[in-house]
TIFIZA-196417 format. One record per residue: residue in one letter; z, y, x of N, C-alpha, C in turn. Coordinates in steps of 0.001 Angstrom, whole numbers, padded with zeros to 6 digits, always signed. Layout:
REM residues N
AZYXZYXZYX/...
***
This chain:
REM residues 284
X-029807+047660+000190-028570+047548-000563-027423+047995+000311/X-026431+048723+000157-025425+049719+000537-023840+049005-000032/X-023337+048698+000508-021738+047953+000111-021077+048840-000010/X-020618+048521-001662-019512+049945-002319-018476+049707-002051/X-017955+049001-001200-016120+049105-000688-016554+047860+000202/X-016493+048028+001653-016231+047360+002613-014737+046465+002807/X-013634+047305+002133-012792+046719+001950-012056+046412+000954/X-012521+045805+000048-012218+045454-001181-010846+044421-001092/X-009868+044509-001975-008583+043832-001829-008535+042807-002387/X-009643+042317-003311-009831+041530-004137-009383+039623-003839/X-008592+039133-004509-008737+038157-003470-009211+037278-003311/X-009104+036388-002481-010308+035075-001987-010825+034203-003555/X-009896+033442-003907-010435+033092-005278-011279+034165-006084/X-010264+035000-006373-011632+036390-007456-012596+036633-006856/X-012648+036384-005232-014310+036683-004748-015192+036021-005041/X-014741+034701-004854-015456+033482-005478-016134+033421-006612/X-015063+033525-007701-015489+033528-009067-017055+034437-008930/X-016343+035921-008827-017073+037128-008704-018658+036332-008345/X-018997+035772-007282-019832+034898-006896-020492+033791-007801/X-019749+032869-007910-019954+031942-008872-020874+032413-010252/X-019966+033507-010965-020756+034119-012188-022099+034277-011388/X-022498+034927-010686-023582+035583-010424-024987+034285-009910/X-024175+033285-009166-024560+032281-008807-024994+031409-010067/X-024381+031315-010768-024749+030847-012351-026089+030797-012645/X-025654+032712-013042-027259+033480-013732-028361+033375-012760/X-028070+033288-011293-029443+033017-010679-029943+031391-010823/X-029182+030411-010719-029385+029329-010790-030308+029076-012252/X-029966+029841-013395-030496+029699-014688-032307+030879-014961/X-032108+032141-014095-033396+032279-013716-034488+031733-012888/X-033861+031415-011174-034573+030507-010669-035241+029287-011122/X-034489+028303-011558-035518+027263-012479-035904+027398-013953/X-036055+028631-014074-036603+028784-015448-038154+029681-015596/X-037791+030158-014417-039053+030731-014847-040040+030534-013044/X-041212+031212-012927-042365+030741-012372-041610+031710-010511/X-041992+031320-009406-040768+032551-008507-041752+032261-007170/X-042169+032811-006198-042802+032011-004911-041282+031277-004478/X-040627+031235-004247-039505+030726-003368-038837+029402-004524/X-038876+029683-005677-038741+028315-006194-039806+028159-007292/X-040741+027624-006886-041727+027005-008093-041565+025805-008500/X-040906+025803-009158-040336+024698-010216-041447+023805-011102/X-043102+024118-011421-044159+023548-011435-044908+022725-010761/X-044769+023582-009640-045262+023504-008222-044649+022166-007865/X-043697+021394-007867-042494+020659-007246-042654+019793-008525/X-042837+019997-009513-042962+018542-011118-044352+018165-010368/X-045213+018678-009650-046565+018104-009760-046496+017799-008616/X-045637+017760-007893-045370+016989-006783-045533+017230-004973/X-045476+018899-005311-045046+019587-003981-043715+019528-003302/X-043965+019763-002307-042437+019783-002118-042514+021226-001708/X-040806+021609-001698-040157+022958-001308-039715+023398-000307/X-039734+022263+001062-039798+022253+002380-040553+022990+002453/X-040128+024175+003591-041479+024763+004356-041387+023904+005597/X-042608+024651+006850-042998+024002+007734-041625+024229+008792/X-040813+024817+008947-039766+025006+009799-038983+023941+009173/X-038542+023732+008183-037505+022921+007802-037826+021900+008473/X-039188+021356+007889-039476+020132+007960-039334+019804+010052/X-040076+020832+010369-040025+020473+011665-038400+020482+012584/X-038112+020902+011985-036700+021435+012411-035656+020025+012310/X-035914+019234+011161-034841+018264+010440-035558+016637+011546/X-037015+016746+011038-037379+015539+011405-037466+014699+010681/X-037534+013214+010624-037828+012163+009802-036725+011784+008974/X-036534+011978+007795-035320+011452+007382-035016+010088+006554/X-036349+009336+006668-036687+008210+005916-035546+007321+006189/X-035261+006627+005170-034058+005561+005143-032486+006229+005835/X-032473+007323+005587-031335+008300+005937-030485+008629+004656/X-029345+008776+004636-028313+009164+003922-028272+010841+004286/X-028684+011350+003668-028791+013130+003706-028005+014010+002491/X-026696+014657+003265-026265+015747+002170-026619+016884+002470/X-026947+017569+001500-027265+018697+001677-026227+020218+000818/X-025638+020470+001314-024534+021685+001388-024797+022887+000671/X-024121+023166-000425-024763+024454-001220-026354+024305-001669/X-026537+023166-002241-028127+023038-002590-028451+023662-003681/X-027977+024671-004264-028587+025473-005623-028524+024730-006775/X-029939+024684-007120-030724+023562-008333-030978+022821-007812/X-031473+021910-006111-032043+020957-005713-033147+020930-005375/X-033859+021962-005699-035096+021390-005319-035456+021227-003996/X-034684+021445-002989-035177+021439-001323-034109+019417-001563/X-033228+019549-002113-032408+017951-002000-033627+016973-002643/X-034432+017270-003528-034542+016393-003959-036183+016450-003310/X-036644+017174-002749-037864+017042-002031-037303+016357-000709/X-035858+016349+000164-035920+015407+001036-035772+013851+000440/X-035606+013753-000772-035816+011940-001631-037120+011714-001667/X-037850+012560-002001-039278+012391-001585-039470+011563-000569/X-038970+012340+000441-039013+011737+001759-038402+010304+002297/X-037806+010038+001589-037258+008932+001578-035874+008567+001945/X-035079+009881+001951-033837+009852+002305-032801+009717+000921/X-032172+009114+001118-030615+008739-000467-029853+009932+000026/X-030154+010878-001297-029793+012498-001227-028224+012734-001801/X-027740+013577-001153-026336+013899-002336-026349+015040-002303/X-026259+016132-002943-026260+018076-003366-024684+018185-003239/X-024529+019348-002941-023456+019823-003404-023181+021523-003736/X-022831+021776-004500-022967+023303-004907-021872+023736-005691/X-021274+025445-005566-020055+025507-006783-020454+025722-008152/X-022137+025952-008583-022113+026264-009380-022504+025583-010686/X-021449+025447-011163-022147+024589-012557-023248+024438-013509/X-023811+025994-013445-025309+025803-014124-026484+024953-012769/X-026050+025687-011836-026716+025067-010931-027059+023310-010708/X-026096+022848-010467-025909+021279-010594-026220+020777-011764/X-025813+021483-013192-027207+021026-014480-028008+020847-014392/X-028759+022014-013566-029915+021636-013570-030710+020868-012206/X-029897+020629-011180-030647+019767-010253-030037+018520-011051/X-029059+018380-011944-029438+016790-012491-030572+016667-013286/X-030521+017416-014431-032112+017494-015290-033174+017204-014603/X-033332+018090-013551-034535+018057-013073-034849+016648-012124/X-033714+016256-011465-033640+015028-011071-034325+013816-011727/X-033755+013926-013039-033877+012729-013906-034970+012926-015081/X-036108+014344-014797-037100+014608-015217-038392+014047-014327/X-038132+013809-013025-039032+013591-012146-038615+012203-011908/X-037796+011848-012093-037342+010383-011865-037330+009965-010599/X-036326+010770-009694-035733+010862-008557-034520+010313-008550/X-034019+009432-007118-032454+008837-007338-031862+010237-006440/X-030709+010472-007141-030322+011438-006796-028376+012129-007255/X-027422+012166-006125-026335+012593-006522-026000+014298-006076/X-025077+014776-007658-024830+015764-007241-023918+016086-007753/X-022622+016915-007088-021435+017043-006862-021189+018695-006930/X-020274+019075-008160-020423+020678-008408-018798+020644-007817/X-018536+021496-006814-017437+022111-006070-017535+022856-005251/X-015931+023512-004942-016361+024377-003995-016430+023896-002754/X-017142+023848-001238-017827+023418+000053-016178+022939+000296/X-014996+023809-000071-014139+023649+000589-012765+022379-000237/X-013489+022102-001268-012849+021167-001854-013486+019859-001886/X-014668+020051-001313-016012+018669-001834-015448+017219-000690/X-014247+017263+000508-013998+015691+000205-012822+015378-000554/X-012878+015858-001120-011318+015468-002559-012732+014948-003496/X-013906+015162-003499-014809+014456-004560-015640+013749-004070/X-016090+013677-002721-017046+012701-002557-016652+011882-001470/X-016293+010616-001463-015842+009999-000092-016540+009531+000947/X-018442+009835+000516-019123+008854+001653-019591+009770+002569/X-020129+009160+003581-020329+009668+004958-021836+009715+005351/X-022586+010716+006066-024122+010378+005971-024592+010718+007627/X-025878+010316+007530-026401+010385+008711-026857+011801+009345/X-026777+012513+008507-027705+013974+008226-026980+014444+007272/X-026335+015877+007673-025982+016814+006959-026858+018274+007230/X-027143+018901+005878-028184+019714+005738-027762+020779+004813/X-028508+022474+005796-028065+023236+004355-029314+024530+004938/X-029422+025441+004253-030344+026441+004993-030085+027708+003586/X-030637+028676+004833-031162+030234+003863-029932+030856+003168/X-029452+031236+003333-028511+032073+002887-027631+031782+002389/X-026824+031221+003585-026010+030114+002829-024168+030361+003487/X-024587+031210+004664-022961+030939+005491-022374+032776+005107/X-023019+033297+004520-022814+034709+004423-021515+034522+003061/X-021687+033622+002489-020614+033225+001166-019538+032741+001588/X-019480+032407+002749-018326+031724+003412-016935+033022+004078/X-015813+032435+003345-014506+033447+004005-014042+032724+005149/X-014367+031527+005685-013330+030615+006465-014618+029628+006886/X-015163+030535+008159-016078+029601+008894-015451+028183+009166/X-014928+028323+009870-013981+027363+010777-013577+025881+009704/X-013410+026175+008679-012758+025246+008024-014075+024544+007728/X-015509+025100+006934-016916+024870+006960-017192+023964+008152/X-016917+024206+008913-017285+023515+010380-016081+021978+010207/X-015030+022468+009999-014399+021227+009863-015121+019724+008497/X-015503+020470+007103-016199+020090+006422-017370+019266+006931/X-018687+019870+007738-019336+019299+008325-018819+018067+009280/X-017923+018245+010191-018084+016982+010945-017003+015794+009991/X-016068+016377+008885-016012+015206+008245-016721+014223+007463/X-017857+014958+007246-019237+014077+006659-020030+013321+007558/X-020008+013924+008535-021332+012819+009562-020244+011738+009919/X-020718+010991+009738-021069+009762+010992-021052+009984+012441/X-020167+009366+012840-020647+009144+014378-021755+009039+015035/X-022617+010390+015480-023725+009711+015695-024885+010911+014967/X-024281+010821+013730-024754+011867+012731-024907+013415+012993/X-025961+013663+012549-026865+015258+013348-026696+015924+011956/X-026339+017281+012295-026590+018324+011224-027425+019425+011611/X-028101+020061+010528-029266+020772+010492-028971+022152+009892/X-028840+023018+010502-028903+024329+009877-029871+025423+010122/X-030612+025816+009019-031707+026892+008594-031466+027763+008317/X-031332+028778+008919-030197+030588+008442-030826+031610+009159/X-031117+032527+007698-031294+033944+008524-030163+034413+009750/X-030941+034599+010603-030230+035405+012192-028883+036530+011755/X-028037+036003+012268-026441+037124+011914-027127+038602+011830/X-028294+038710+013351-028335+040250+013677-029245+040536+012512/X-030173+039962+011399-030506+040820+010246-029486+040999+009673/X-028211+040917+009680-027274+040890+008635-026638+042423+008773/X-027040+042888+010193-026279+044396+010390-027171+045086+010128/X-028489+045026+009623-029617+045619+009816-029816+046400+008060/X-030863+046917+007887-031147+047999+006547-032047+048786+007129/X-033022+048889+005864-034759+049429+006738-034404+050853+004780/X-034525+052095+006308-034026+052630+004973-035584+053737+005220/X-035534+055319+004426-036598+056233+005025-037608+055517+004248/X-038763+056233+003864-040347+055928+003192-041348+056022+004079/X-042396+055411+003576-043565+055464+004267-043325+054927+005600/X-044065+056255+006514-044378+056143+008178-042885+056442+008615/X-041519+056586+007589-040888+057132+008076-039490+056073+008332/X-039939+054708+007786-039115+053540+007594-038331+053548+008725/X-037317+053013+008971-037223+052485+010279-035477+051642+009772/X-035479+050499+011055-034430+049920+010737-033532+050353+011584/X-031722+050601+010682-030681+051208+011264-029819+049823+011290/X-028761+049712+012274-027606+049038+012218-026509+049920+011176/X-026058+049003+009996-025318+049614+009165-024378+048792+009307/X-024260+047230+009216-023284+046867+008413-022163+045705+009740/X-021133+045508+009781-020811+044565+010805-021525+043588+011363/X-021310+043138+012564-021759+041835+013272-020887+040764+012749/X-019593+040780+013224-018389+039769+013178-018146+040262+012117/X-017340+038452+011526-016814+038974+010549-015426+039809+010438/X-015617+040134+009400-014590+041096+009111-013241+040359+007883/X-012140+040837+008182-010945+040586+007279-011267+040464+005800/X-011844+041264+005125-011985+041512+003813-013851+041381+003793/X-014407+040935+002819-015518+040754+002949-016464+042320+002253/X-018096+042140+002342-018311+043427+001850-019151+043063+000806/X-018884+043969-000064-019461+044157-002109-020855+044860-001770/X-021726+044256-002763-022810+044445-003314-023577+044665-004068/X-023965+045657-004424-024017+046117-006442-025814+045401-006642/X-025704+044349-006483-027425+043939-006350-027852+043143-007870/X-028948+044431-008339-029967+044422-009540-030382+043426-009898/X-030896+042755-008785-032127+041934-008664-032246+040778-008240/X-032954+039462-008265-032982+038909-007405-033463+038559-006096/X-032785+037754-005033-034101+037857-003413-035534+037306-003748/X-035461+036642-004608-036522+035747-005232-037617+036197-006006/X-037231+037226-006741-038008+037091-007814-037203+039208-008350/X-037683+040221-008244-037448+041448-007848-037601+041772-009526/X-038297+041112-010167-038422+041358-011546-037294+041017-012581/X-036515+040090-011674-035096+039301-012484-034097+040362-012895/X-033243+040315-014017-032160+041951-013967-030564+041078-014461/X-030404+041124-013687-028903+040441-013862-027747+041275-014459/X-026912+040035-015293-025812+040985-015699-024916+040906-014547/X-024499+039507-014270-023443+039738-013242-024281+040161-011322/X-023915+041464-011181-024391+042499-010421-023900+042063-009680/X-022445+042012-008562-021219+042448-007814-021576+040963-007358/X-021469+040908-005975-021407+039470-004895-020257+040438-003453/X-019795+039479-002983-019115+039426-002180-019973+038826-000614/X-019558+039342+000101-020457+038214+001522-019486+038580+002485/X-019503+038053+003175-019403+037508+005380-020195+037755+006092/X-019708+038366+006887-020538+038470+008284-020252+037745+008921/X-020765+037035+009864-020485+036119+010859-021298+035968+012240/X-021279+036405+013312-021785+036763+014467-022200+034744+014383/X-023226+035278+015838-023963+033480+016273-022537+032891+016860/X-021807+033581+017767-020691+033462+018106-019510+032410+017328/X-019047+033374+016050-018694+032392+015558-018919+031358+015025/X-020440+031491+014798-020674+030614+013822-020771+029023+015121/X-020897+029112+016026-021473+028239+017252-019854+027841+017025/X-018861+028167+017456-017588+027965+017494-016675+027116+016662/X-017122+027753+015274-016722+026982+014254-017238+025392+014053/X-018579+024752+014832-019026+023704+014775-018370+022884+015998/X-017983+023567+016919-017735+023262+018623-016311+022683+018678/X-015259+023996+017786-013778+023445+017696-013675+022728+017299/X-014632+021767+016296-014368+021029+015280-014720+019519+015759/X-015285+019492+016981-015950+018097+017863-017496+017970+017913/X-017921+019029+017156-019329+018866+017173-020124+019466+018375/X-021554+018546+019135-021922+019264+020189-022931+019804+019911/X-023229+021195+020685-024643+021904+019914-025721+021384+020880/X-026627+020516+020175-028090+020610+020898-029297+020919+020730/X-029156+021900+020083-030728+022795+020128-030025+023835+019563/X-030651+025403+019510-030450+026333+019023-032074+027099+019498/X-032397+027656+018216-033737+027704+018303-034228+029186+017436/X-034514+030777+017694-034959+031695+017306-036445+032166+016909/X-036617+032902+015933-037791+032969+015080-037579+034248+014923/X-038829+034977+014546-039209+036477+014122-039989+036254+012668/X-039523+035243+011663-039805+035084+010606-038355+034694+009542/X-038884+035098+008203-037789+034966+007731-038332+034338+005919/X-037649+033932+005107-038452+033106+003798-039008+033773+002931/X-038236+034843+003206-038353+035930+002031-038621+037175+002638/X-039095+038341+001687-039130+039842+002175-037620+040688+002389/X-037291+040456+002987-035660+041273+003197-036006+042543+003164/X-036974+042846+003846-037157+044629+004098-038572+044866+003374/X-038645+046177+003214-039941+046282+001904-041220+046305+003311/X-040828+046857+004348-042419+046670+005542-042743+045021+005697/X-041960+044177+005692-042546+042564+006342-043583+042346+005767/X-044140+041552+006093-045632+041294+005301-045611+039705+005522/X-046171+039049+004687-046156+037779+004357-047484+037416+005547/X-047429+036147+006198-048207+035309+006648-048484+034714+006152/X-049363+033512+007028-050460+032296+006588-049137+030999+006277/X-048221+031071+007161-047516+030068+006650-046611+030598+005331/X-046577+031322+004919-045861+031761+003869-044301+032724+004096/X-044007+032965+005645-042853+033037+005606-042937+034892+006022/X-042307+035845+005938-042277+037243+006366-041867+037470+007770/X-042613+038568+008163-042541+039699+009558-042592+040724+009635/X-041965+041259+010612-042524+042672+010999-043565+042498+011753/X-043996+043749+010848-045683+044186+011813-044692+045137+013442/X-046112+044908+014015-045658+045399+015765-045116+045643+016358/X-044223+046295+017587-043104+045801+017872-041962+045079+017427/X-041789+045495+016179-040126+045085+015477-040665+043223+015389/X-042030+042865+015322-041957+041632+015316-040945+040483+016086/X-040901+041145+017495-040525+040660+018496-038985+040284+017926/X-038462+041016+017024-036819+040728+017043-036663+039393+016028/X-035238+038469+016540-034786+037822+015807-034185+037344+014246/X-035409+036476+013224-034535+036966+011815-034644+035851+011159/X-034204+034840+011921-034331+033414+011475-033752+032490+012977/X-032859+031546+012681-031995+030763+013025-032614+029010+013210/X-032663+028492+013833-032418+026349+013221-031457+025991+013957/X-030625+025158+013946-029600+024759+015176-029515+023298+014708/X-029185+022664+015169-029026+021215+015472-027678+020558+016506/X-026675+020100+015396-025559+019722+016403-025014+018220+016118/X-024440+017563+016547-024581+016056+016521-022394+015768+016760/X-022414+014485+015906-021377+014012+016121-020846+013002+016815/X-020327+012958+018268-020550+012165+018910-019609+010688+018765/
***
């Protein structure tokens, strides 16, 4: 995918929206129909949607107060209630949060969820948790790291650890363009972010390649490890773990090939590079 105006004038709210619509219609395909990345069957019969990184990554969250940040439909929030943690979602999108309540109260899960935007959500929710949680493609929507980072440490607790699961900044400059034997991956798109964010005319979904959307046009952020480390650091939070992977959830590039744990790679050398993130930072 190729960004049709890098510098689009559009402004911060209309990016949003722009987003939001689109965020909608995926929220209303994703749990509607059958997807590897959300099996919505799979999860009524009582799987969970944790993969093995999450899980190892987060740790025990039993008798924990856990929010989880931009949660879609829920199904990764409400598989940590499984677990035994008192869950709260939060997401901007309104079809979205429909349906992690439905589905909530189809499985007969205790479960809160809160439709706003990341940057308005303590004007709506006043409590505080032990564990704050978010993963997968989630900080690229963000215009104002920094303030995100402020968000986070107003939710924890003293004491309180947050968990983040994110594709690696450096796939974000990356694009595997050329056929066949002739693939290869170029640096196209910024590291840092940039002033104005960059447009995306995308068909399809990451999920599910068969999906055809009306609302096309998303907006994103770049955001180097840099800032993103920074934005948690200015804010009082200390980083203690930061942890790199050569796997990623989904197929980003058409060469990765799926493994035994379910998650994508490059085959031979290119394996070696970074395309997956966990970090772990605590409020002291």
């Amino acid at each position: 995918m190729t960004p049709e105006n890098s510098h689009n004038e559009q402004p911060a709210g209309e990016h949003s929206a722009t987003n939001k619509a689109r965020w909608n219609e995926l929220a209303i395909a994703h749990s509607s129909r059958p997807a590897e990345l959300y099996d919505v069957g799979a999860f009524k019969a009582g799987k969970s949607s944790l993969d093995p990184i999450v899980l190892g990554e987060v740790g025990d969250v039993g008798g924990k107060r856990l929010l989880h940040l931009m949660c879609h439909f829920g199904l990764d929030t409400l598989s940590w209630a499984r677990l035994g943690a008192t869950v709260t979602g939060a997401d901007f999108s309104e079809e979205a949060i429909a349906r992690a309540r439905s589905l909530a109260a189809e499985v007969g899960l205790d479960a809160t969820f809160v439709c706003t935007s990341i940057y308005e959500l303590p004007a709506h929710l006043q409590s505080k948790f032990d564990v704050v949680f978010t993963s997968y493609g989630v900080l690229c929507w963000l215009h104002d790291l920094p303030a995100w980072g402020r968000i986070v440490g107003h939710f924890l607790e003293p004491g309180g650890s947050f968990h983040l699961i994110e594709s690696h900044p450096f796939t974000k400059v990356l694009e595997e363009i050329g056929e066949g034997d002739a693939r290869r991956l170029e640096a196209l798109y910024p590291y840092w972010q940039t002033e104005e964010p960059l447009f995306f005319d995308q068909d399809g979904s990451y999920a599910d390649p068969d999906i055809k959307l009306t609302n096309r046009g998303a907006y994103e952020w770049p955001h180097s490890m840099g800032e993103i480390l920074d934005a948690l650091i200015s804010n009082g939070l200390r980083i203690e773990r930061l942890r790199e992977f050569p796997w990623l959830e989904f197929q980003k590039f058409p060469s990765m090939q799926r493994e035994d744990s379910g998650l994508y790679s490059l085959p031979g050398k290119e394996r070696s590079l970074p395309f997956l993130f966990s970090l772990v930072a605590t409020k002291p």
